[in-house]
C-alpha positions in Angstrom: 78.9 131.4 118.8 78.0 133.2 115.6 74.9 132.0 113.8 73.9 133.8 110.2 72.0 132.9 107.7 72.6 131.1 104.7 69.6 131.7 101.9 65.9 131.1 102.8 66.1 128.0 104.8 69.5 127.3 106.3 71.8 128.6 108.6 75.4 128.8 109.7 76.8 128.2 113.2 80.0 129.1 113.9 81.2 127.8 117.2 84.7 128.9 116.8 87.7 130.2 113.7 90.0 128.0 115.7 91.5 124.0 114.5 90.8 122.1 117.0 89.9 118.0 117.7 87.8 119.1 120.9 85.2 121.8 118.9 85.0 120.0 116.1 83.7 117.2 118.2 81.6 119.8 119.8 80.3 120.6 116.1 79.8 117.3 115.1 78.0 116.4 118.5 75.8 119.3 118.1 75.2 118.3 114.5 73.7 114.9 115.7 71.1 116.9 118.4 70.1 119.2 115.1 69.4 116.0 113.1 66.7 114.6 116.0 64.6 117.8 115.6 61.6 117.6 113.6 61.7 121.0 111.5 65.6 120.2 110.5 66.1 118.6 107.5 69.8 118.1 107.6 73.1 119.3 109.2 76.5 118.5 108.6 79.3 119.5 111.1 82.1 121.3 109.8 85.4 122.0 111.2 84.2 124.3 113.8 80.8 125.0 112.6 77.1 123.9 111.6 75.3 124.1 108.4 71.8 123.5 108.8 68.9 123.2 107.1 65.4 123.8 108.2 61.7 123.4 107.2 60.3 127.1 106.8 56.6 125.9 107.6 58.4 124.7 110.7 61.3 127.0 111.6 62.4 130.3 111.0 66.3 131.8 110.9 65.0 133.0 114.6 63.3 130.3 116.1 66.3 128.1 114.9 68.9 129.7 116.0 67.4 130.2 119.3 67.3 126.7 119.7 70.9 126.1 118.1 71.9 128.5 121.1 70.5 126.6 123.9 71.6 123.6 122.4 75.1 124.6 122.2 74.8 125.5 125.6 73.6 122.1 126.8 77.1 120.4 125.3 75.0 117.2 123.4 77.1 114.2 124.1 80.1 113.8 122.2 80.5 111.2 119.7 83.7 108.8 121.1 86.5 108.6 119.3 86.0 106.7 116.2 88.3 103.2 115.9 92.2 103.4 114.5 92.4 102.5 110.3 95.6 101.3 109.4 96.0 102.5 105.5 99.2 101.0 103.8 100.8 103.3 101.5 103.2 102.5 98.3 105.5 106.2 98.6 105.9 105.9 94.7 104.6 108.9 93.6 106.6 110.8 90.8 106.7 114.1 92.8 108.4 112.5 96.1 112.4 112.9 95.1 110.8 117.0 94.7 109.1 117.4 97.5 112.0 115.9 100.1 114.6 118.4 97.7 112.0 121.6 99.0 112.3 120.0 102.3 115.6 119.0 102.6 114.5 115.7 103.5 115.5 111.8 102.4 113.1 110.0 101.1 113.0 107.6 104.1 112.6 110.5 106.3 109.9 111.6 104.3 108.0 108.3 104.9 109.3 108.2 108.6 107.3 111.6 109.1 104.0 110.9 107.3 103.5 107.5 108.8 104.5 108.5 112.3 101.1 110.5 113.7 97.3 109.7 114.3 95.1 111.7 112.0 92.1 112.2 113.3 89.4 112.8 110.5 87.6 116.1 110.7 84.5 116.0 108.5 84.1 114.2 104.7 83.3 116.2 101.7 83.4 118.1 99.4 83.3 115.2 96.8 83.0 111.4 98.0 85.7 109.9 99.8 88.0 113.0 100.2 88.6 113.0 104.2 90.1 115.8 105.7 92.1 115.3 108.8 95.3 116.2 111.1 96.7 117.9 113.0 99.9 117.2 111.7 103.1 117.5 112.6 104.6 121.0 114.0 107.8 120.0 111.9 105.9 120.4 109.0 104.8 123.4 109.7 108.0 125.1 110.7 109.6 124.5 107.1 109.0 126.9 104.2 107.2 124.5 102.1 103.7 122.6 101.7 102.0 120.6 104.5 102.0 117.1 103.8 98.7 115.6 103.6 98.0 111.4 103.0 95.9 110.8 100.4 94.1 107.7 98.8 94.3 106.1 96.3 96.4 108.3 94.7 98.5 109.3 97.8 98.8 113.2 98.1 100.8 115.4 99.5 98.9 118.4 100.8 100.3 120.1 104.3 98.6 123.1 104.6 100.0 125.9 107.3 96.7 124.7 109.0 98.3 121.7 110.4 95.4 119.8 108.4 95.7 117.0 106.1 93.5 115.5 103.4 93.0 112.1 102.4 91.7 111.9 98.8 89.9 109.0 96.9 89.1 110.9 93.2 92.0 112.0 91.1 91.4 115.6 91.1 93.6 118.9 90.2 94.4 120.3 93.2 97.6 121.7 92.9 99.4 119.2 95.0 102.5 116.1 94.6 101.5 113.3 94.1 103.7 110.8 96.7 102.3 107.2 96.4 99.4 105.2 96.0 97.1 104.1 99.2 94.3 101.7 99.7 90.5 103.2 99.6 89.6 105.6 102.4 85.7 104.8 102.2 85.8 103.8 105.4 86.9 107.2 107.1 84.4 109.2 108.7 84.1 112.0 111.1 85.9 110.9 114.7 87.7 108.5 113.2 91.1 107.8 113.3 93.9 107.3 110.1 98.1 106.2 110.4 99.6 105.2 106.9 102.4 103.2 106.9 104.5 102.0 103.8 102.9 98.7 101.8 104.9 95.5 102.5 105.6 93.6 98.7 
């Protein structure tokens, strides 16, 4: 673990530069321990990491991250797995016919692939209602082109070569297709589980 310092009264702790479902639980139980003590005054779990924030008439970067340490070392109970969301999806996004040319993929196939996994949702942020989540498919990964990613209401296309996905509520510039149109994802949090499948008329 790597814990550094973040201004005056917050910290960072790294508990690993790998994507992975099992640390990020790890992060997001330790997260939950940080939020019992007294002289934090908040931490949010990343994908494999802790930002926290501390009272400085309380804690120091030392004292905390002495205590972050033995923490860690304790494994806090891990959250369980948070229950399946079924979001329906209309794949009528203008940029869809482009991104299955850069693939090399029908449009059905297209859908087949994106509403085949189980996305797990890593952490919310970094405006409300943007989830991020994966891991997704290897096939995507393997092709010269963008990861695809679900994404609410609009639906987005976004496969990074992280294997990660985002699922989006705010139309924002990103850089990305837009493939369809999906119900709100306000009810995605950390643990919790996503599949999208295409909106019956």
């Amino acid at each position: 673990m790597r814990i550094s310092p973040l201004g005056d009264t917050a910290l960072l702790a790294e508990l690993s530069t790998r994507l992975d479902t099992a640390i990020n639980t790890r992060a997001i139980a330790l997260a939950a321990a940080l939020k019992k003590r007294r002289d934090v005054r908040q931490a949010i779990a990343g994908y494999a990491s802790v930002t926290v924030q501390f009272d400085p008439e309380l804690a120091t970067h030392d004292s905390l991250s002495a205590a972050i340490k033995r923490l860690a070392a304790k494994r806090p109970p891990m959250t369980e797995p948070g229950r399946l969301h079924r979001i329906p999806v209309n794949y009528d996004g203008p940029d869809i016919a482009a991104v299955g040319e850069r693939l090399q993929l029908t449009r059905e196939k297209i859908i087949e692939l994106h509403s085949r996994p189980i996305y797990r949702v890593f952490l919310v942020g970094f405006v409300p209602g943007w989830a991020y989540s994966g891991l997704s498919p290897k096939s995507w990964c393997c092709r010269a082109a963008p990861c695809l990613g679900p994404w609410s209401p609009p639906v987005r296309w976004q496969w990074p070569a992280a294997k990660r996905a985002s699922i989006r509520c705010p139309p924002l510039a990103a850089g990305i297709s837009l493939g369809g149109r999906a119900s709100s994802s306000s009810c995605l949090t950390p643990t919790r589980l996503a599949s999208f499948a295409p909106a019956t008329a």
